[in-house]
N, C-alpha and C positions, 0 to 999 in steps of 0.2 A: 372445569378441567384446567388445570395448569398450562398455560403457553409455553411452547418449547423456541427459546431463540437462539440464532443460529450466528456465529462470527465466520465469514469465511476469512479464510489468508491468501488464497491465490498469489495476492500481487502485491505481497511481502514474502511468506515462505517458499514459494515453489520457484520463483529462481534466483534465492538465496540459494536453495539446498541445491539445483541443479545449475546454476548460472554465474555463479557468487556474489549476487546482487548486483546484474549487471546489462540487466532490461531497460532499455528506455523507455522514458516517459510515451513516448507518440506508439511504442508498440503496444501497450497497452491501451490505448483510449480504444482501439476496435472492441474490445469486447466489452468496454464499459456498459454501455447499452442494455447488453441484456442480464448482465450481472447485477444493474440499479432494479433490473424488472423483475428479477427472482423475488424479491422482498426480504433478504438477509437481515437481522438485527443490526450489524455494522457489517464492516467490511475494515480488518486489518490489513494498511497498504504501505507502512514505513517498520523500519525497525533499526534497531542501533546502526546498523551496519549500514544501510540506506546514505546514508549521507557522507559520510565517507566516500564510499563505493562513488556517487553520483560527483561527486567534487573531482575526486583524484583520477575514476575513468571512464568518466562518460561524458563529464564536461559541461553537466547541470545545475541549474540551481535548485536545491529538493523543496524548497519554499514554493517553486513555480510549480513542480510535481504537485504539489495538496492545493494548489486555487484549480491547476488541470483538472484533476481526478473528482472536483468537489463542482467542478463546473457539468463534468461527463456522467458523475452520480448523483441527481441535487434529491433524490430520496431517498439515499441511503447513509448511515450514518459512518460516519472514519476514524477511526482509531492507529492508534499508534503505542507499537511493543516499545515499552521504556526500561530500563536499567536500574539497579540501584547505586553503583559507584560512576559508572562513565555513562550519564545520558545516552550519547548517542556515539558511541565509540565500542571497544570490543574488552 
């Protein structure tokens, strides 16, 4: 039987779409937890707009966002939405 795996985006899409990318890191780590213990294939947690957003108003460094998040999930895999023209721009 073929494995079905599964990328969630939580904690890149959902408060891009409702937030405008503008979650901080430390609110996130509470649910890391149990979101490494789901067994997800990866876990998309950056996206173009991420770093932007975390530079201009949040006041983070998003490099420190992926050692946090890679510390808070260490078996789940991370991925990152990339761009074809602006890496990580809009």
């Amino acid at each position: 039987m073929t494995k079905l795996m599964i990328t969630d985006t939580v904690l890149r899409d959902a408060h891009q779409s409702l937030l405008a990318t503008r979650m901080r890191t430390e609110d996130m780590i509470p649910i890391c937890e149990k979101l490494d213990k789901v067994g997800y294939w990866s876990l998309e947690m950056f996206g173009g707009a991420t770093f932007d957003s975390m530079m201009r108003f949040l006041d983070e460094d998003p490099w420190e966002r992926v050692e946090t998040l890679r510390d808070a999930m260490p078996k789940t895999r991370l991925q990152m939405l990339l761009r074809a023209q602006n890496v990580v721009g809009y």
